[in-house]
Residue, then its C-alpha position, 0 to 999 in steps of 0.5 A: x595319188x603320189x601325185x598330191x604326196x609330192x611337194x615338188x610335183x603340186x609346186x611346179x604344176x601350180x607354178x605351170x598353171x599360173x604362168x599360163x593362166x597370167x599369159x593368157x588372162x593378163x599379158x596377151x590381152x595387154x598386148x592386144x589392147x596396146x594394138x587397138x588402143x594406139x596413140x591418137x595420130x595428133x597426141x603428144x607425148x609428155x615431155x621431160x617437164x610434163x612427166x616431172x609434174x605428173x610424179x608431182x600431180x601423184x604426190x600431191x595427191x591432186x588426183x584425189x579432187x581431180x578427175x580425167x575423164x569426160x564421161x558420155x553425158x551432157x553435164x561433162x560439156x564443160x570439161x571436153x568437147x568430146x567423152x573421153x576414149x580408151x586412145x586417149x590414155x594410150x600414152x600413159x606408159x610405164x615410168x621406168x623398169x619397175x614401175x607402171x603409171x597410173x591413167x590418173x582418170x580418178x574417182x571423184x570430181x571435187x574439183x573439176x575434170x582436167x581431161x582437156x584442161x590445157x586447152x580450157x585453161x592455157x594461161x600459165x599466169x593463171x595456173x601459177x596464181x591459182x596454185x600458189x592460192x586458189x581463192x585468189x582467182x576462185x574466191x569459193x574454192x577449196x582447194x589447198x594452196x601449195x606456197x611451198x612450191x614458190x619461193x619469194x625475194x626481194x630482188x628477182x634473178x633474170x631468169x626467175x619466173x615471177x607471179x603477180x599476185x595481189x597485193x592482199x595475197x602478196x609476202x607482207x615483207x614486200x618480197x616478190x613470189x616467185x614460182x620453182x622448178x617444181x611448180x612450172x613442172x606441174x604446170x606443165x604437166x596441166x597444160x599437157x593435158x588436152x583432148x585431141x580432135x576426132x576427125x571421124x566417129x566422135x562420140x556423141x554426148x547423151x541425155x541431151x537436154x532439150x528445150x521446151x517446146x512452146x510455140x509462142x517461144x519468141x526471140x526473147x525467150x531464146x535468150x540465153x543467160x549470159x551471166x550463166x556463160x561469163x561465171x563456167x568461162x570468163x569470171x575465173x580470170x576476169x573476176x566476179x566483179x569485172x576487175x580482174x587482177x592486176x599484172x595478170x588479167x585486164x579488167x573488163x569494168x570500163x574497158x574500151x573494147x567492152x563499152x566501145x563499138x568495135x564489135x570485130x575486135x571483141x567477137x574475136x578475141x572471146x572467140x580466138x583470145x588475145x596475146x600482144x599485151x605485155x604486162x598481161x597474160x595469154x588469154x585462151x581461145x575461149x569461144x572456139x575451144x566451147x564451141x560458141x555460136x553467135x547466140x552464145x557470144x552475143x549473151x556474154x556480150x550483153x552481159x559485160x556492156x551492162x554489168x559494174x557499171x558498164x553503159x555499152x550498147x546491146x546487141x543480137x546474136x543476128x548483128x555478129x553472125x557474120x564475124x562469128x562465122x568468119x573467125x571460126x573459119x580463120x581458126x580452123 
């Protein structure tokens, strides 16, 4: 009974048992997830500027609204092309000696998810409209503008990044909103955030949805809802009302590829986006990174030849499975 009279021996031996016990419960299990769990052959590490926007992703408390994981249901489609797996969050290594990083996967989607959101959204005009204010792009959105992270003037330097914004959103003074070096750090914190390609054992979504069966189903009952298509991945940038906004994405209300007759143009760049018009910005690859068939582009097609006044000519998904099927292989 000396023993539990001795300070010294009841302090040391619980001393022993905690350094066991955390060897054996927390450190070597660490490690062994680091061996299993290892990076995806195709991920990338963030960059200088990626991890700089991610202590402003933290501080901002972005990850509050803003999830990072694509869960194995049918609903999370939207946000990835795949659930999320334990590799995916291999590369959240510590930020320095003292202290660790958080995998940021969050608890809530009052936003949408960000897991694969540099490929769903690359457009850095974008990304800078919507932060600077989000109901310029989301007239619906609650999101919190962050105008502390622009400057404006009224003459912009030659290496100033500047953001085109509307006239009702721009500095009354007339000044141009340019975007700091801390807004472009967050940027590209976002736009590092892409979903890598599985070649083999991709998990599979569950629950899902399957149509009714009704054997009198015809070829009009197989349409799908193209205006539901254009609001998940077009209206964002082009505008509920086609006009999209000026100096940053063309307007799809009277515009010639829409109404016109070049079906290969269009198909391709719904599929493959578009990057040679310089007084706009980049326009992602919409369709390959959602996976579109002809079913799908032929809806969103139909959609915008007859919406704000637009009189171009309908078509079925059977006149560009061709083209379709053609620039999926040209992508790949």
């Amino acid at each position: 009974m000396n023993f539990f009279d001795d300070h010294k021996k009841l302090f040391i031996t619980a001393t022993l048992f905690f350094v066991l016990l955390t060897v054996f419960v927390a450190i070597l299990p660490a490690l062994n997830n680091q061996l299993i769990n290892a990076p995806l052959p195709d991920s990338e590490p963030l960059s200088e500027d990626a991890m700089a926007g991610k202590s402003l992703f933290i501080a901002n408390g972005c990850v509050a609204c803003h999830t990072q994981q694509v869960r194995n249901v049918d609903m999370d489609k939207v946000f990835g092309q795949r659930p999320s797996v334990a590799a995916d969050y291999a590369r959240n290594e510590r930020m320095d000696l003292w202290r660790n990083t958080a995998t940021l996967m969050g608890t809530e989607r009052t936003g949408p998810d960000l897991a694969d959101v540099g490929n769903r959204q690359p457009s850095k005009e974008w990304n800078l409209v919507h932060l600077y204010n989000p109901r310029i792009v989301v007239k619906e959105s609650i999101m919190p503008a962050y105008p502390f992270l622009f400057a404006s003037k009224s003459i912009p330097g030659k290496n100033d990044v500047v953001v085109n914004i509307p006239e009702e959103f721009a500095p009354s003074n007339g000044h141009k909103v340019i975007a700091s070096k801390e807004a472009l750090q967050l940027i590209a914190y976002l736009q590092s955030l892409k979903q890598v390609k599985l070649e083999a054992d991709v998990p599979e979504f569950l629950y899902k949805r399957k149509a009714p069966a009704d054997s009198n189903s015809g070829a009009a009952n197989d349409e799908l809802d193209g205006e539901a298509l254009y609001v998940a991945h077009c209206q964002a940038c082009h505008q509920a009302d086609g006009n999209g906004l000026p100096g940053a994405f063309p307007p799809l209300k009277g515009s010639p590829v829409v109404t016109g007759d070049d079906l290969e143009l269009y198909v391709d760049i719904i599929m493959n986006g578009y990057d040679s018009r310089p007084e706009y910005g980049v326009m992602a690859p919409v369709g390959v990174t959602a996976g579109f068939t002809e079913k799908e582009v032929a809806a969103i097609i139909n959609y915008e030849r007859t919406s704000w006044g637009n009189n171009g000519k309908k078509i079925k998904p059977e006149d560009i499975k061709q083209i379709v099927d053609f620039v999926k292989t040209q992508s790949n």
